[in-house]
C-alpha positions as CSV (number, residue, x, y, z in Angstrom):
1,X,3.3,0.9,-5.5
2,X,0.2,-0.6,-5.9
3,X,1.4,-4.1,-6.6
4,X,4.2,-3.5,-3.6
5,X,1.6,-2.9,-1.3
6,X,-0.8,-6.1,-2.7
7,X,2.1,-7.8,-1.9
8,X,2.6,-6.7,1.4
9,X,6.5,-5.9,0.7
10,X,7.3,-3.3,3.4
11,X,10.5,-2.4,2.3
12,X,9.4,-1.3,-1.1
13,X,6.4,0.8,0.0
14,X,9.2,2.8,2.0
15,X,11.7,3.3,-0.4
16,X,8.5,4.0,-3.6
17,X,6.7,6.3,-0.5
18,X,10.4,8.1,0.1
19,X,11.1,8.2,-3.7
20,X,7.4,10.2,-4.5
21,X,8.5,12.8,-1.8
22,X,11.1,13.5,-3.4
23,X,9.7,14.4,-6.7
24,X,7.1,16.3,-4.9
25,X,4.2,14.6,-4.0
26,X,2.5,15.8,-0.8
27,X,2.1,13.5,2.3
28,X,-1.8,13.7,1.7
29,X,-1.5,13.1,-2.0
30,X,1.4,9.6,-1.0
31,X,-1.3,8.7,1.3
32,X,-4.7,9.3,-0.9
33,X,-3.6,8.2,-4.3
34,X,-1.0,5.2,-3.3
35,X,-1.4,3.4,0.0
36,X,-4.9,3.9,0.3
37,X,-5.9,3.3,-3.5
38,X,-3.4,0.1,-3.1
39,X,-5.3,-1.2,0.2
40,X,-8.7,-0.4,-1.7
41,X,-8.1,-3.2,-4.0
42,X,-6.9,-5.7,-1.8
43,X,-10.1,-4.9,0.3
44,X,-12.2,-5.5,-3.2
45,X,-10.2,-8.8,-3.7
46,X,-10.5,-9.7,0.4
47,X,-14.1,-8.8,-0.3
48,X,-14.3,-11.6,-3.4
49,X,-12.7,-14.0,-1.6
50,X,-9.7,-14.0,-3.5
51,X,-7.1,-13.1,-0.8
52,X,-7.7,-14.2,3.0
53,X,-6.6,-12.1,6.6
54,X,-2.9,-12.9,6.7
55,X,-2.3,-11.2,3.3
56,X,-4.7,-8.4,4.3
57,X,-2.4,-8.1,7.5
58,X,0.5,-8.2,5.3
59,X,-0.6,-5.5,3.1
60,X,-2.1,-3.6,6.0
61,X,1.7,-3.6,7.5
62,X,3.3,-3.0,4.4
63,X,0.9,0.2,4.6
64,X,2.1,1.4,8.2
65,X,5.8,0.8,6.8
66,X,4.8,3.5,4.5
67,X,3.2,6.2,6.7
C-alpha cells in the first residue's frame, strides 16, 4: 500500500485498506502501520526535495480515500 499511497492512487488505498480488514487488521493498526507509514515517506521525500505539493496533495487524498 505503501507505493499506492506514494502514488496517490485512491482507488487502490480503498480496495488494499478494505482487503486488510478483512483479514483482520484493526482500524488503528490500517491507519498506524499503512497510511501513515506510507505518508511518512512521502513527507521524507517532500522533505528532500524529491516530490513537490501537488503529489503531497495527491497522496494526502489518496490517504482520506482510505480512512
Amino acid at each position: 500500500m505503501h507505493d499506492d499511497l506514494y502514488d496517490g492512487m485512491a482507488e487502490e488505498i480503498v480496495e488494499g485498506t478494505e482487503l486488510l480488514l478483512s483479514r483482520g487488521w484493526t482500524a488503528d493498526r490500517v491507519l498506524s502501520e499503512a497510511l501513515v507509514e506510507g505518508m511518512r515517506i512521502v513527507g521524507i521525500d517532500f522533505r528532500d526535495g524529491i516530490l513537490f505539493v501537488p503529489e503531497v496533495l495527491l497522496s494526502a487524498n489518496a490517504m482520506k480515500a482510505g480512512m
